[in-house]
C-alpha positions in Angstrom: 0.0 0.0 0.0 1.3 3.3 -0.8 -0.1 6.5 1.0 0.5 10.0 0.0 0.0 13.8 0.8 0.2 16.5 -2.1 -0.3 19.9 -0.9 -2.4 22.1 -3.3 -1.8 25.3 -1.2 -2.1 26.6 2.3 -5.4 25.1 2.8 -6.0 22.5 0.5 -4.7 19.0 0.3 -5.1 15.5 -1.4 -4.9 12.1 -0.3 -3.8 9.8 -2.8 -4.1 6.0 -2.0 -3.0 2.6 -4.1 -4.1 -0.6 -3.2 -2.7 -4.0 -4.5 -4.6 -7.1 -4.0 -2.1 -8.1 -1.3 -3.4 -5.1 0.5 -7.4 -6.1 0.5 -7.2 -9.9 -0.2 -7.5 -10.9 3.6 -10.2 -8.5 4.3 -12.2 -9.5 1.4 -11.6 -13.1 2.3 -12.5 -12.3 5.9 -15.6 -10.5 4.6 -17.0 -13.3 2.8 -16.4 -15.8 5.4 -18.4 -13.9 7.9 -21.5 -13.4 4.9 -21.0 -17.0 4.8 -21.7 -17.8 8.6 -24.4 -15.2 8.5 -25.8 -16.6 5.2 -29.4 -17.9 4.7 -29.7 -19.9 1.0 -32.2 -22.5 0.6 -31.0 -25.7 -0.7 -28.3 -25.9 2.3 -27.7 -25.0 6.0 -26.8 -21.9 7.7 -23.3 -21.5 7.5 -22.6 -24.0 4.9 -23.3 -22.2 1.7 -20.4 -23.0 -0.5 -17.9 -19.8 -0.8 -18.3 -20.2 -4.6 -21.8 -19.0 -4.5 -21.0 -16.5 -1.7 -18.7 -15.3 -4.0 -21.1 -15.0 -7.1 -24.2 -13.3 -5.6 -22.1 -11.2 -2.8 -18.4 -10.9 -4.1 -18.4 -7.5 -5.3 -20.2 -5.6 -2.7 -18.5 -7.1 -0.2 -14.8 -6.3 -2.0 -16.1 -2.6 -2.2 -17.4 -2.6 1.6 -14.4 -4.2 2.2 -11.9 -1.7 0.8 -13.7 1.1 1.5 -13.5 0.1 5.4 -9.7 -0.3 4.6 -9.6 3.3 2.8 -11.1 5.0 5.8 -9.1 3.7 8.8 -5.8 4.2 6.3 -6.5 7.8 5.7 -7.6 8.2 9.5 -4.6 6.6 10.7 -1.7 8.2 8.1 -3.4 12.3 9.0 -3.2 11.0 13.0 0.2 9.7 12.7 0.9 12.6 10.6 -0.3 15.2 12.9 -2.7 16.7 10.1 -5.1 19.4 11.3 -8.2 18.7 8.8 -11.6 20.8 8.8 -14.7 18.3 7.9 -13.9 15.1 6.8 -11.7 13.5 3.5 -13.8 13.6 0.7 -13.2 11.5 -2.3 -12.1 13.1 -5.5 -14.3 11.5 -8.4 -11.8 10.9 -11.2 -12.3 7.9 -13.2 -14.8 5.2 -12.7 -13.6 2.3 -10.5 -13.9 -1.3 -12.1 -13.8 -3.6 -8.6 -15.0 -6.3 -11.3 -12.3 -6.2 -13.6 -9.5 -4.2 -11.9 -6.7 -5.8 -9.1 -4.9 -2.5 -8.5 -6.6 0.5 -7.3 -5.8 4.3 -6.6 -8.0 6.7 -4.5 -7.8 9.8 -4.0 -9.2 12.8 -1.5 -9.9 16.1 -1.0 -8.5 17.7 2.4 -9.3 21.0 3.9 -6.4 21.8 6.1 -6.8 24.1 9.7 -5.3 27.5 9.1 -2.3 28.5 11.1 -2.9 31.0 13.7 -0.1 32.6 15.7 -1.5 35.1 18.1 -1.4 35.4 21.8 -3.8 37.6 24.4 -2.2 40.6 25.7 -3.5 43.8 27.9 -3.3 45.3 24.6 -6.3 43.8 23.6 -9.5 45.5 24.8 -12.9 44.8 25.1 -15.9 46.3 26.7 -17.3 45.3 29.7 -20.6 45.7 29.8 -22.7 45.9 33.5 -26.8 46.9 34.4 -26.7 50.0 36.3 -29.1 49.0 39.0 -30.8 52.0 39.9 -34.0 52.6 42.4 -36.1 52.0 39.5 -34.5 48.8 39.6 -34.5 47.8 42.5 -38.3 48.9 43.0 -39.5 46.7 40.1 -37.5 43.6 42.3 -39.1 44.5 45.4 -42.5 44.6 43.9 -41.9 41.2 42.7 -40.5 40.0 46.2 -44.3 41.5 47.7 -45.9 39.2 45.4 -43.5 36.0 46.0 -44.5 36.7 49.6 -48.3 37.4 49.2 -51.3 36.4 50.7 -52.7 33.7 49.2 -56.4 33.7 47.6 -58.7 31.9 45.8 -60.5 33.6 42.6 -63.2 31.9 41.1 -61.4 32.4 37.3 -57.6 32.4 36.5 -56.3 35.1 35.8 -52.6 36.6 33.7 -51.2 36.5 37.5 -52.8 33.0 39.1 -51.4 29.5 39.4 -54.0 27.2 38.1 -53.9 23.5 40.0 -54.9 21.0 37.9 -55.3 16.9 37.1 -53.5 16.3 33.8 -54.7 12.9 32.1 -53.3 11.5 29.0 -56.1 11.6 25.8 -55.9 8.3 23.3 -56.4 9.2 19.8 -60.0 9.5 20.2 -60.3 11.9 22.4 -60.9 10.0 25.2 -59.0 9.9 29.0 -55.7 7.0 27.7 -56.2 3.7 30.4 -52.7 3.4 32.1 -51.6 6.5 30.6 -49.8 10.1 32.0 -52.1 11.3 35.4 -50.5 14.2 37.4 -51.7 16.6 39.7 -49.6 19.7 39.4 -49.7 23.5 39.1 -49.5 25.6 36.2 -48.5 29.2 36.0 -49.7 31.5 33.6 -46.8 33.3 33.6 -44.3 30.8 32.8 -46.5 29.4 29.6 -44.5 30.6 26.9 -47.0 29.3 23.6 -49.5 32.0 23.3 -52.2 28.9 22.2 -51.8 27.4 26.0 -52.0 31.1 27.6 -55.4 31.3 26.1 -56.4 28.0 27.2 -55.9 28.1 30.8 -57.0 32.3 31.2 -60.8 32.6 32.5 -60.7 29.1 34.1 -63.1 28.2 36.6 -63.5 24.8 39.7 -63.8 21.5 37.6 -63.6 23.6 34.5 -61.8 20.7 31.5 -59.7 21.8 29.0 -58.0 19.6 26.1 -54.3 20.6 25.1 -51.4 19.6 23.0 -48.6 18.5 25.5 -46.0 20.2 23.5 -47.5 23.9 23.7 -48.3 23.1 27.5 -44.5 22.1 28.0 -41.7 23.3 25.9 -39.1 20.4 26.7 -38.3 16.8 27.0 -37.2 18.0 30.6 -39.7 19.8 31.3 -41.7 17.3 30.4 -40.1 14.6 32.3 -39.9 16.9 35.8 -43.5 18.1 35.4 -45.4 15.1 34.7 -43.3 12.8 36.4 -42.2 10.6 32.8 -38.7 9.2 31.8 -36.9 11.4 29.6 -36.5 8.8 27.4 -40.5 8.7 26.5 -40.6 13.2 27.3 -38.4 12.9 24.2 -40.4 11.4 21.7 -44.2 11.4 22.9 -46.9 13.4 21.5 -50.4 13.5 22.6 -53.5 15.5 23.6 -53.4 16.0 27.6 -57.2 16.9 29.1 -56.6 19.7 32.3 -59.9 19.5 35.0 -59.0 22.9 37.2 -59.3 21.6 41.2 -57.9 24.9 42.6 -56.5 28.7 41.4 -54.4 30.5 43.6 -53.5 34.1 43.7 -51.6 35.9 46.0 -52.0 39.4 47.3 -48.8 41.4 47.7 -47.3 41.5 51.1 -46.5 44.8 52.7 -43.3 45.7 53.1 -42.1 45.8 56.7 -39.7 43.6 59.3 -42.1 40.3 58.8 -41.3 40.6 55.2 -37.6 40.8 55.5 -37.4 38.2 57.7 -39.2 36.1 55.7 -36.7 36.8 52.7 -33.3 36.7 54.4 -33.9 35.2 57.7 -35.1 36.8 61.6 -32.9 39.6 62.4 -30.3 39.6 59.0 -32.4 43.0 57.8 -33.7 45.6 60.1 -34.9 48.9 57.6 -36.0 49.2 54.0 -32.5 51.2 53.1 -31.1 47.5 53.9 -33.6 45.4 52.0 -32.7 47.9 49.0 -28.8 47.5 49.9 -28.8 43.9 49.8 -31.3 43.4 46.8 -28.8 45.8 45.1 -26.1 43.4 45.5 -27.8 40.3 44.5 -29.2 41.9 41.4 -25.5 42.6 40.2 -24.5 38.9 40.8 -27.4 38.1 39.1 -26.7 40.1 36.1 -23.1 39.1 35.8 -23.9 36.2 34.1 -25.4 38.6 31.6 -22.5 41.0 31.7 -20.4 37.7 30.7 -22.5 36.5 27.7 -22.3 40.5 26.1 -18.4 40.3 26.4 -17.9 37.0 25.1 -20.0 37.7 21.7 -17.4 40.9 21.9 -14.4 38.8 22.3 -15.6 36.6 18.9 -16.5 39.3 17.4 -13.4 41.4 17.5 -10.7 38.4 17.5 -12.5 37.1 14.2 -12.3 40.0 12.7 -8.9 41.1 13.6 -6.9 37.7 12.9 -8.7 37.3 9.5 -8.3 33.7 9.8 -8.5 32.2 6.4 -11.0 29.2 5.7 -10.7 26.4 3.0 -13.8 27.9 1.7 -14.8 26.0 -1.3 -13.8 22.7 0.2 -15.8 23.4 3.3 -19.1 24.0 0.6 -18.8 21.1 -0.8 -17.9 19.2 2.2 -21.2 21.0 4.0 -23.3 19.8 0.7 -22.2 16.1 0.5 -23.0 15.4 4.8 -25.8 17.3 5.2 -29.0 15.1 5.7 -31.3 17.1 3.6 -30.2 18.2 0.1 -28.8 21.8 0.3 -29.2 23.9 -2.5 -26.5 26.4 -3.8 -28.8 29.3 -3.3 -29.1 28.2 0.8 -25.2 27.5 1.1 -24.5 31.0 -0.2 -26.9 32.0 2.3 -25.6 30.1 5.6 -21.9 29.7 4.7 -20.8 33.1 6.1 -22.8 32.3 9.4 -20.9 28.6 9.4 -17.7 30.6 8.9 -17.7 33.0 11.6 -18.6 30.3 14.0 -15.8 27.6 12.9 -13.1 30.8 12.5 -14.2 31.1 16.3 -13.8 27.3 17.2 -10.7 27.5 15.9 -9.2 30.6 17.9 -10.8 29.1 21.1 -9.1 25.7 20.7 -5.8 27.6 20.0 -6.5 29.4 23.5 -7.4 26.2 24.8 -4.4 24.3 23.4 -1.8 26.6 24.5 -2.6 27.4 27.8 -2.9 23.5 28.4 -6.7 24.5 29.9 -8.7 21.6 30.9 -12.3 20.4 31.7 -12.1 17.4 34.5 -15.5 14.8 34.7 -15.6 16.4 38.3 -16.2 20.2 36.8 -19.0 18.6 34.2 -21.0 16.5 36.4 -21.0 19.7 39.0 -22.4 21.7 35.7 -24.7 19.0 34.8 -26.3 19.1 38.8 -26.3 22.8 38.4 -28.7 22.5 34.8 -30.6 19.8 36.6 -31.3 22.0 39.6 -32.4 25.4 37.9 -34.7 22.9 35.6 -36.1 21.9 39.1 -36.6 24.6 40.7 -38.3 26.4 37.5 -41.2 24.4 38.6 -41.2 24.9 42.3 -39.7 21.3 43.1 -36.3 20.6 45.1 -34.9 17.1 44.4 -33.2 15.0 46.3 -28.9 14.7 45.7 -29.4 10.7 44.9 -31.5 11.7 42.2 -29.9 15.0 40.8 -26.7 12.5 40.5 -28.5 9.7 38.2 -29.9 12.4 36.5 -26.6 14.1 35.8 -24.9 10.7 35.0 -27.7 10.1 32.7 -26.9 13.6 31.2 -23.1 12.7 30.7 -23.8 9.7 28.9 -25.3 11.1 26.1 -22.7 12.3 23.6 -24.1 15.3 22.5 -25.9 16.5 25.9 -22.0 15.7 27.6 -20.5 17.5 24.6 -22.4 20.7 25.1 -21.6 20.7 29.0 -18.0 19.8 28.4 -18.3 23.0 25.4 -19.9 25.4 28.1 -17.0 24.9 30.7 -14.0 25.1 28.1 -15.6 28.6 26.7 -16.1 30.1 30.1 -12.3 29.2 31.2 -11.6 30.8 27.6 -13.4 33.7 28.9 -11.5 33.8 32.4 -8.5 33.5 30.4 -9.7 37.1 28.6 -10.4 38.6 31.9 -7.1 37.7 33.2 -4.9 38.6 30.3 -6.7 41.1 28.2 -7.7 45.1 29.2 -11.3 45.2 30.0 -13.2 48.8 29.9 -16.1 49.1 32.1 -19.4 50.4 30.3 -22.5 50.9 33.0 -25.9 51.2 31.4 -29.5 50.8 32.4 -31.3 48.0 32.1 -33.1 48.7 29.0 -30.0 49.7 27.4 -28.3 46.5 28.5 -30.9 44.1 27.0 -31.4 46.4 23.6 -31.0 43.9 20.6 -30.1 41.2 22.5 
């Protein structure tokens, strides 16, 4: 077997492979031996078709599975071994047609897009804005009045309302309308205010006692989690089910704003920990600029992409990168669209590539420790989103369950390398302070 690399330029590369029959005779062999265990002919008995025949209705698909197989750990193995940084995946160059009937020696050959070099470091000289809320009294007023409502007085209207939880016995519908046998029942709550499909808001406003209501589950909940947490299902069915649930109303509560004196701080923080509105305000202050730091952090990081992309003008293997796009993606992709999305794709893998350069050479690293801690923390504000505290035993099945799902585990494990990128910014980079209101802040974005 001969293997070898021909550089077309900076970006662009081809693969050129030649086979001999000494390279693919023992996994053709191999190939047929195991169609001929697996094989079902009548006339004889499994496993003991004659190889002849195998080789007469099966030989030549199995040669070109065979070889093929053979083609694709080679290449894999020589750009490995090689230490080849490739964008997408080889594709092969269609020269002239392959005879696996008639021809014995063979040569293949593939189109490469190769990773740009980049040679940049982070310095103070960089800077970027640094975007925080300016929490003002207006602010901090708007919080409080939602603190008096948290800590309301709790009524009972006779019809829901935009403000009211709605109580409620969910039962699964079969296809005929009809309440499923065996199927979802869950008493839970509902709050207006958290619905976010405008056909479900309608649904449950004006509600009265006993009042029934039929609704699709997937405008009533917009996940398979939430799904799962809310009507008490495995994820594994929240994923994939679709049905009509039927809502009787048993109870609607509504809660009267509490006033705002010592019972209500000590309900919030604790007997004693605030003794005078000018310390409520002080301390809701403070937690309202942790709260929007994550925020603050989002802002600077689409800053950080923006500005690096632009200012390393890292080049692409553009046309190799269309056509790669075209021949993987599941649906047919017209030119017309490509054109469209490519600059989009672009930016985004131009970015990937400056982060894992970032990540590469300051040896940064995510431990299973850090992304079972960031799975809990998902599973937790999921929770709580509903009112519900689980228990640790469960948070840590749920978060092993997470893990073991490559693409779930892959965005987790994403999310922690691009926020120590981030630190990395912080730490090495000049950051200038911008405060603005809250509006202003959440403009556009």
């Amino acid at each position: 077997m001969e293997i070898k690399k021909q550089d077309i330029d900076n970006l662009n590369a081809e693969i050129s492979v030649n086979l001999i029959p000494a390279d693919y005779e023992n996994h053709v062999n191999e190939g047929i031996k195991k169609v001929q265990r697996q094989a079902n002919v009548p006339g004889f008995r499994p496993g003991k078709v004659p190889v002849g025949l195998i080789k007469k209705q099966y030989g030549t698909q199995i040669m070109v599975d065979e070889i093929n197989k053979l083609l694709n750990e080679t290449i894999y193995k020589y750009i490995e071994q090689n230490n080849i940084e490739i964008l997408g995946n080889p594709l092969p160059k269609l020269t002239t047609p392959v005879d696996f009937e008639g021809q014995k020696e063979f040569e293949f050959v593939y189109e490469i897009g190769l990773s740009p070099k980049l040679n940049f470091e982070l310095s103070s000289q960089q800077n970027f804005t640094f975007k925080t809320v300016k929490v003002d009294d207006e602010l901090i007023d708007k919080y409080i009045k939602d603190i008096r409502r948290n800590f309301g007085k709790p009524l009972n209207p006779e019809q829901s309302g935009e403000k009211d939880i709605v109580f409620v016995d969910i039962n699964e519908l079969d296809e005929t309308g009809q309440i499923k046998p065996g199927g979802i029942f869950k008493s839970t709550s509902i709050s207006f205010e958290r619905l976010t499909n405008a056909n479900a808001k309608q649904k449950v406003l004006g509600l009265k006692k006993e009042d029934k209501i039929t609704i699709d589950i997937n405008e009533l909940y917009e996940t398979a989690l939430d799904k799962s947490v809310a009507l008490g299902i495995d994820k594994e069915v929240a994923e994939t089910i679709k049905c009509n649930l039927q809502l009787t109303v048993k109870n609607i509560a509504r809660l009267e704003d509490a006033e705002l004196n010592q019972e209500l701080f000590d309900k919030v923080y604790g007997a004693g920990v605030i003794n005078s509105i000018d310390e409520f305000k002080e301390k809701i202050k403070n937690e309202l600029s942790l709260m929007f730091s994550a925020d603050s952090d989002r802002f600077l990081k689409t800053e950080v992409e923006n500005k690096l992309v632009d200012s390393l003008n890292v080049s692409l293997p553009d046309n190799f990168l269309k056509r790669w796009l075209k021949a993987v993606n599941e649906k047919p992709l017209s030119d017309e669209q490509l054109e469209k999305e490519y600059p989009e794709y672009a930016k985004a893998m131009k970015w990937r590539l400056i982060e894992n350069k970032l990540i590469k050479d300051n040896a940064l690293k995510v431990d299973v420790n850090e992304a079972t801690d960031e799975a809990k923390r998902y599973i937790y504000s999921e929770y709580s989103r509903y009112g519900q505290k689980p228990n640790e035993e469960e948070v840590s099945k749920l978060a092993k369950d997470i893990l073991s799902r490559e693409k779930e585990a892959q965005r987790i494990y994403e999310n922690l390398y691009s926020q120590k990128v981030l630190q990395l910014v912080k730490e090495k980079c000049t950051l200038t302070p911008k405060e603005v209101s809250y509006d202003e802040f959440f403009k556009n974005n």
